[in-house]
C-alpha positions, -999 to +999 in steps of 0.1 A: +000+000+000+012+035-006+022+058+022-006+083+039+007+112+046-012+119+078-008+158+081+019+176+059+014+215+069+003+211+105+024+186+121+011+163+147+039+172+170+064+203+175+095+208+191+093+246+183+131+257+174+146+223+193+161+197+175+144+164+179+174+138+186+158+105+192+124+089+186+110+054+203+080+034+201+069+019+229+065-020+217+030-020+216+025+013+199+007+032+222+030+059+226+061+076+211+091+088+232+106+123+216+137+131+228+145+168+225+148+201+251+128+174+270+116+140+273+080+137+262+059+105+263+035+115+233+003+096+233-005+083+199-039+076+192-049+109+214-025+134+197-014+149+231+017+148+260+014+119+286+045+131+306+072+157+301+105+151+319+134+180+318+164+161+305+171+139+275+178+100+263+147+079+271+145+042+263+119+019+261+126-020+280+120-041+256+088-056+271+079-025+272+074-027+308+098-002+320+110+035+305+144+046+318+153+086+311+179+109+324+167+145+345+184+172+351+201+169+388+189+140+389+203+113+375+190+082+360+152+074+365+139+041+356+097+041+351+066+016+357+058+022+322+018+017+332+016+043+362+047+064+356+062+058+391+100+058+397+110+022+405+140+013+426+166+010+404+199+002+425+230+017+404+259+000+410+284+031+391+268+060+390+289+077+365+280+054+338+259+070+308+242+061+275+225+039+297+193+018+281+178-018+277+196-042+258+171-067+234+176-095+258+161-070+286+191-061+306+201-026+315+231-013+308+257+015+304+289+025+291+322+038+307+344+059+289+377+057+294+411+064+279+409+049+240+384+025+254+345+018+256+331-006+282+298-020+281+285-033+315+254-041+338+241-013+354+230-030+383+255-056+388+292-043+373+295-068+355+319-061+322+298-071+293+319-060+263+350-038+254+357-016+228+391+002+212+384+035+201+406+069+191+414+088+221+402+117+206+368+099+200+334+099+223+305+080+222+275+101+203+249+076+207+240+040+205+215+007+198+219-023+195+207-052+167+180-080+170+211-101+183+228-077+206+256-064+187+261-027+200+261+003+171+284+027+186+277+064+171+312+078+178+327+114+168+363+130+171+384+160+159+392+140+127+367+114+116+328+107+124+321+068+121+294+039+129+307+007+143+290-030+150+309-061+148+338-060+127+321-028+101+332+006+103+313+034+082+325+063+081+307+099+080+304+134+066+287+144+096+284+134+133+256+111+142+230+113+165+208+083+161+209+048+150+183+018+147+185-017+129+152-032+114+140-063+139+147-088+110+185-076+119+196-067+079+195-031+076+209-004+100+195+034+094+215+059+109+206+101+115+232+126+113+237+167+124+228+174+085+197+162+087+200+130+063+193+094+069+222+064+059+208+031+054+229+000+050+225-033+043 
């Protein structure tokens, strides 16, 4: 079937002058999580805010049972994605970040150290994988295939690249945003200027 386009000229949803950085589906549908000056939790069907949270990076759990986000002065929040309410969330290293739900359900985060990325379990410490990268070089963003396999977004004073497994693409631009379709063969990936880079 060809594409609808729902509402060209009066969009369904505005950031104003912010740039919207990330988008997420909750897995059912029901809501969209936009990720820009703040966190919204849009609802759907109803056109309209469920939540607004000051601060940035929200992920769904993959049950969709759970919505972590960062706040301002705050930290890390993990949510009962029916009621909303904070749920104890013990954090073992607290100055771990790009935290969010790996497809097998756990939770984890990334240290940053010198020339190297670590992925581990937020709530146990446990090291889960480890990555060379320039020195230079931070981590812009990431996600993560059907099978696991992180996409690291990564940006330095001399090159902009995408990483999983043993591929490296590199970039005119830095990118912000990455997502591989859930049969695993593509990977789409947004960048600063605007465009969309999709790979088999």
């Amino acid at each position: 079937d060809p594409v609808r386009v729902v509402s060209r000229n009066n969009p369904s949803f505005t950031a104003g002058d912010h740039w919207i950085q990330n988008l997420s589906f909750r897995p059912d549908g029901a809501q969209l999580s936009i990720d820009s000056r703040d966190v919204v939790l849009w609802d759907v069907r109803e056109r309209k805010d469920v939540a607004r949270y000051r601060g940035d990076g929200g992920h769904w759990s993959p049950d969709g049972l759970r919505f972590i986000h960062w706040m301002e002065k705050r930290g890390r929040v993990v949510r009962n994605a029916a009621t909303l309410e904070e749920e104890a969330a013990p954090m073992v290293d607290a100055d771990l970040r790009h935290v969010g739900f790996r497809p097998d359900g756990r939770l984890v985060g990334w240290a940053h150290g010198d020339g190297e990325l670590e992925e581990r379990d937020v709530r146990t410490g446990e090291a889960l994988s480890l990555w060379t990268i320039e020195l230079e070089e931070r981590l812009e963003e990431l996600s993560w295939t059907p099978d696991g396999v992180p996409i690291l977004l990564l940006s330095g004073h001399a090159r902009r690249r995408v990483r999983w497994s043993d591929v490296e693409i590199r970039l005119p631009e830095t990118p912000f945003a990455a997502e591989a379709s859930p049969d695993g063969k593509r990977i789409a990936v947004a960048g600063q200027g605007g465009d969309i880079h999709l790979w088999n």
